[in-house]
N, C-alpha and C positions, 0 to 999 in steps of 0.2 A: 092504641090497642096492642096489644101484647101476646093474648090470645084468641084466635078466631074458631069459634064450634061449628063444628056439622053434624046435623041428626042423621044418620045411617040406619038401614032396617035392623042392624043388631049391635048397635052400639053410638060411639062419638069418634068424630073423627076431630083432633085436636092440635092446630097451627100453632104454632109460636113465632114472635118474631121481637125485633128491635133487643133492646140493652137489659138480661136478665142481672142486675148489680145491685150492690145492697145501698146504690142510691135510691132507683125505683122498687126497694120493698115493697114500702105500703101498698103503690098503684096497683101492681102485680098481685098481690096477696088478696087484694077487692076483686078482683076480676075473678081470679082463681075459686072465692068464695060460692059464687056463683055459677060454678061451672062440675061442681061434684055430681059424677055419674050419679043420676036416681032410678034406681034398678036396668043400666045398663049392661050387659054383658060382655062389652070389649070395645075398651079405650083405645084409638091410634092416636099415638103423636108425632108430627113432625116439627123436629125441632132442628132444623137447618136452617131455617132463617134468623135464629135467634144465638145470642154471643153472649156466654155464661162467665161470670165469678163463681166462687165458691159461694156465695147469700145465695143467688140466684139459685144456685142448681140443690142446694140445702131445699129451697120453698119446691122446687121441683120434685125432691126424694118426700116430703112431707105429703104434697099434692097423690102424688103414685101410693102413697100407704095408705093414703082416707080410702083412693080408688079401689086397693085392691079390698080393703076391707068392705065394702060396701059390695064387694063382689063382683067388680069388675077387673077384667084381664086386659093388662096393659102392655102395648108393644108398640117398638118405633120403626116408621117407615122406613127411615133411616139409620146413619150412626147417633146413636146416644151421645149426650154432651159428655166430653171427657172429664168433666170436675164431678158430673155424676157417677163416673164408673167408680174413681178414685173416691168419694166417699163410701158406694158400695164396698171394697176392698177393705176400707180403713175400718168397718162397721163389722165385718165377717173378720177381722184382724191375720188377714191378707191367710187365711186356710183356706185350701181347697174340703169341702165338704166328698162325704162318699156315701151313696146310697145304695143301696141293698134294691134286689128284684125280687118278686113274688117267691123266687124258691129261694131267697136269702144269699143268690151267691153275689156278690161285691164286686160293685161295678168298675172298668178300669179308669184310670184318671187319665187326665186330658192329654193328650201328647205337647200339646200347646203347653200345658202349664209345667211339663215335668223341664220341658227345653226351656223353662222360664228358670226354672229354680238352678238346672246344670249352668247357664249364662251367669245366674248370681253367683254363685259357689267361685266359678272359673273369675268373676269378674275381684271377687271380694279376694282371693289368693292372689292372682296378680298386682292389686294394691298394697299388700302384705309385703308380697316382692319389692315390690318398688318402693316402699317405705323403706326396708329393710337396706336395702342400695343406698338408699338418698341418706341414711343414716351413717352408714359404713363409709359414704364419700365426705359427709360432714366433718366424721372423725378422723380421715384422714389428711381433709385439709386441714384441719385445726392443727394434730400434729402436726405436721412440714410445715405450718407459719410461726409454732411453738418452738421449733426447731431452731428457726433464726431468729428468734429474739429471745436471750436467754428468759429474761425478764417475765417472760406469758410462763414459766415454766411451774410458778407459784407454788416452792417447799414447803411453803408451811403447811400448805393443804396437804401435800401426800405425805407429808410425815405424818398428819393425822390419820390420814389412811392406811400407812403404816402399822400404824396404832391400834388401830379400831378393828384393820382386818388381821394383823398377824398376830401383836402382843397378846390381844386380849384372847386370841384364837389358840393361844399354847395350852391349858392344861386341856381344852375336848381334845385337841387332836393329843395330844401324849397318852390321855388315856384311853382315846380308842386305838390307837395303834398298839399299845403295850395288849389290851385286851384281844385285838384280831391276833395279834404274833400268839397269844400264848393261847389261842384257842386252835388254831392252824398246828402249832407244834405239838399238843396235845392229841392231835385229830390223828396226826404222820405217825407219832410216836405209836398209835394204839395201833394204825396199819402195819408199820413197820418193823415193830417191834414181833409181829408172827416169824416173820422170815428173817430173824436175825438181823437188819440191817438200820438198827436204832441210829447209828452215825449218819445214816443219809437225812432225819431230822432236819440237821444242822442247814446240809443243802435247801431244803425246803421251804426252810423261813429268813434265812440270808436272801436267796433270790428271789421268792414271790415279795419276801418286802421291799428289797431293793426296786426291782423293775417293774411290778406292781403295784401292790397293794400299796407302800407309803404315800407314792404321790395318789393315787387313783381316788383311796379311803379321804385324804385332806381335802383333794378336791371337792369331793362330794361335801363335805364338810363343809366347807369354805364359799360350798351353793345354794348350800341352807342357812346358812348364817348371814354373810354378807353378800351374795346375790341376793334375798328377797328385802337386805336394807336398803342398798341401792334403789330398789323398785319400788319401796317405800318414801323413802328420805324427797327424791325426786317428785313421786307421783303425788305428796304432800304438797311438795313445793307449786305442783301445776294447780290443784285444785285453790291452793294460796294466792295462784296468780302471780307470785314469785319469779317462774320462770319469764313470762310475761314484763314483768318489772327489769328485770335484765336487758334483756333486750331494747325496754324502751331508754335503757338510759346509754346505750350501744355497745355491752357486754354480749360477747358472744354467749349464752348456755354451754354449747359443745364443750367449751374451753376452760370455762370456770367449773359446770358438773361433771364432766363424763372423762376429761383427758387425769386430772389428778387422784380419780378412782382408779382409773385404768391402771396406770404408771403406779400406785400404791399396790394396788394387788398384786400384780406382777414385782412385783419386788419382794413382797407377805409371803407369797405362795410359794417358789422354791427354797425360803428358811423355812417353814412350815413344811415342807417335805423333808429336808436334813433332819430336823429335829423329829419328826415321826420316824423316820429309817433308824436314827439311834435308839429310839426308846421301842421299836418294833424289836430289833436283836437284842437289848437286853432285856427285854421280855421274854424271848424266844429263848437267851443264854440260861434265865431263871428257872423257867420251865426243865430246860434237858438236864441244869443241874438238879432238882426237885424229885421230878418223876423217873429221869435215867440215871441218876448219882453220875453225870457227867462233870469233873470237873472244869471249871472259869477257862483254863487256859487249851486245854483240847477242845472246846466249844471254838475260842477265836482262834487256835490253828485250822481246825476244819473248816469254819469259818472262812480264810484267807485263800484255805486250797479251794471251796466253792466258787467263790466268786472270781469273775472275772474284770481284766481292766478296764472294759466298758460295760460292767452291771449298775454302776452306781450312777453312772452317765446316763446309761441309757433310762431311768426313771427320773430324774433330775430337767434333764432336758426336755421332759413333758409337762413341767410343771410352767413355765410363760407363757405355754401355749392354752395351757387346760386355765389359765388367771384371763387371760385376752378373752376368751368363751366367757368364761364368769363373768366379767364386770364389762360389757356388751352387752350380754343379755339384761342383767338386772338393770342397767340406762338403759336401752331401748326401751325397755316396757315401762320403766317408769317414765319416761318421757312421753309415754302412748298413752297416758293418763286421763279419759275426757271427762270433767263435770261431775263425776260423781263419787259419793267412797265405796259402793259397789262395784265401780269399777277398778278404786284403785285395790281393794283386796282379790280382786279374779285377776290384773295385772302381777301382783306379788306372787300370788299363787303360780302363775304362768313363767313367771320371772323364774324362779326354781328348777321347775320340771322342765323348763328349755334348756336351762345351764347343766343341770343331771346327763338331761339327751346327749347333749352336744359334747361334755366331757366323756361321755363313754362311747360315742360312736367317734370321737378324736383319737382315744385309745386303740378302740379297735383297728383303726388307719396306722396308727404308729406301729400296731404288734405286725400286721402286715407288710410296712415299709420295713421293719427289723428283721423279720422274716426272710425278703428278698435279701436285702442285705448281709445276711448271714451273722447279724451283731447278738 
């Protein structure tokens, strides 16, 4: 027996006991047959004696909906089996509903459930964290064991990457740096030119390019381009089962994906800044010869006297660190790739705007260190 009934003056009072599993369906489901409220008006059930799979507590959730349809109100003595709660959850697709009172004002939600959702939130960052860690330790032991054996250090992959991130990467950036200089110069010239003081131009697009804008502009560049390949290239590779295949044949991933992107970028990205800083000032030079009729050579003396011996430095040396952002973030996330290609396009997409962030909140850290500094 599985189920025992009692007739109550206003309703069934309803035992459960022994093994509810989807070996004993059928028996269960006979008994059950025969036990539908017929115009009862309140079902109890005590289901402590009885020990649920998911079949079981399913014929359970079906039993409660004939009941309640037939117009009986059902409650447990007890705790409700937990495979039952969990399918209710999974059925309501785990929302809390909200209902309205008689004068329509909206009810507050559960305190229980709002500390359920803050514990998730808090729980799902902290794994975020700790991926992030476990990532950043991965790549730095791969480095330091890359380090002593030349051999793991595999040229020919980062000269591709080389390749792919910086060669191919020259004319975007030449021509949006020629374009930002000569829009920048234009902008100075129209202010400055009220108050006589057209030569300071010169200042203006020498040092915002030097110290800014060339590396800042590539970067970004360089986050939309080969950051979201990384987080493609890779998150291909996961749903290929690829990376998977590595491993099994005792290929580290870290070492063969993520260290010879790394070390390519970082190599791409400060000649990629050189090469925007020159075509930023001879954009800037065209301009003040064009619209000021300044000639070539008082452009690059003013030029000379703007700038100082660590302007070209100080935008240069931003450039390893704003490439080490890039191609971190684009492997990480292509490496956080699970099962599906919706996911791997909300990875790529993520892959981007994290490398964006992180390059201009790394800026922002730098103008502040230069600041204190007095550089």
């Amino acid at each position: 027996m599985y189920c025992v009934a009692r007739q109550q003056a206003d309703g069934i009072e309803l035992a459960l006991h022994g093994e509810w599993r989807a070996a004993t369906f059928g028996a269960i489901q006979a008994e059950l047959a025969v036990l539908l409220p017929a115009g009862a008006r309140r079902l109890r059930i005590d289901a402590t004696g009885a020990r649920f799979d998911l079949s079981g507590a399913w014929l359970l959730h079906d039993y409660l909906a004939a009941a309640a349809a037939a117009g009986a109100q059902a409650e447990f003595t007890g705790a409700p089996p937990p495979p039952l709660a969990l399918i209710g959850r999974t059925l309501s697709d785990g929302q809390v509903e909200r209902s309205a009172d008689a004068a329509g004002q909206t009810v507050w939600l559960d305190p229980a459930v709002a500390v359920e959702g803050l514990g998730r939130i808090a729980v799902g960052v902290w794994r975020l964290i700790e991926s992030l860690l476990e990532f950043l330790g991965r790549v730095s032991f791969a480095f330091g064991r890359a380090s002593t054996h030349l051999r793991r250090w595999r040229p020919t992959s980062i000269a591709r990457h080389v390749y792919d991130t910086g060669i191919t990467a020259i004319p975007i950036v030449a021509l949006i740096a020629f374009l930002i200089a000569v829009i920048l110069a234009y902008m100075g010239a129209q202010q400055l030119r009220k108050f006589g003081a057209d030569i300071y131009v010169v200042d203006l697009v020498t040092v915002g390019v030097l110290r800014e804008l060339g590396v800042l502009l590539t970067a970004i560049i360089v986050a939309g381009r080969s950051g979201s390949a990384f987080a493609a290239e890779i998150g291909a590779m996961r749903l290929n089962e690829e990376v998977d295949a590595l491993r099994a044949i005792g290929v580290d991933p870290i070492e063969v994906l993520v260290l010879p992107r790394v070390i390519g970028l970082v190599i791409a990205l400060p000649l990629l800044t050189v090469i925007a800083d020159a075509i930023g000032l001879a954009g800037g030079g065209l301009l003040c010869h064009t619209l000021l009729g300044m000639p070539m050579a008082q452009f690059l003396n003013r030029a000379d006297e703007a700038i100082a011996s660590t302007t070209f430095w100080v935008g240069l040396i931003k450039a390893p660190v704003f490439a080490l952002l890039i191609a971190l973030s684009g492997t990480w996330c292509g490496l956080r790739v699970r099962g599906s290609s919706r996911d791997l396009g909300r990875l790529t997409t993520l892959a981007v705007v994290q490398a964006i962030f992180f390059v201009i909140f790394a800026d922002a850290l730098f103008a502040v260190l230069f600041m204190e500094l007095d550089i």
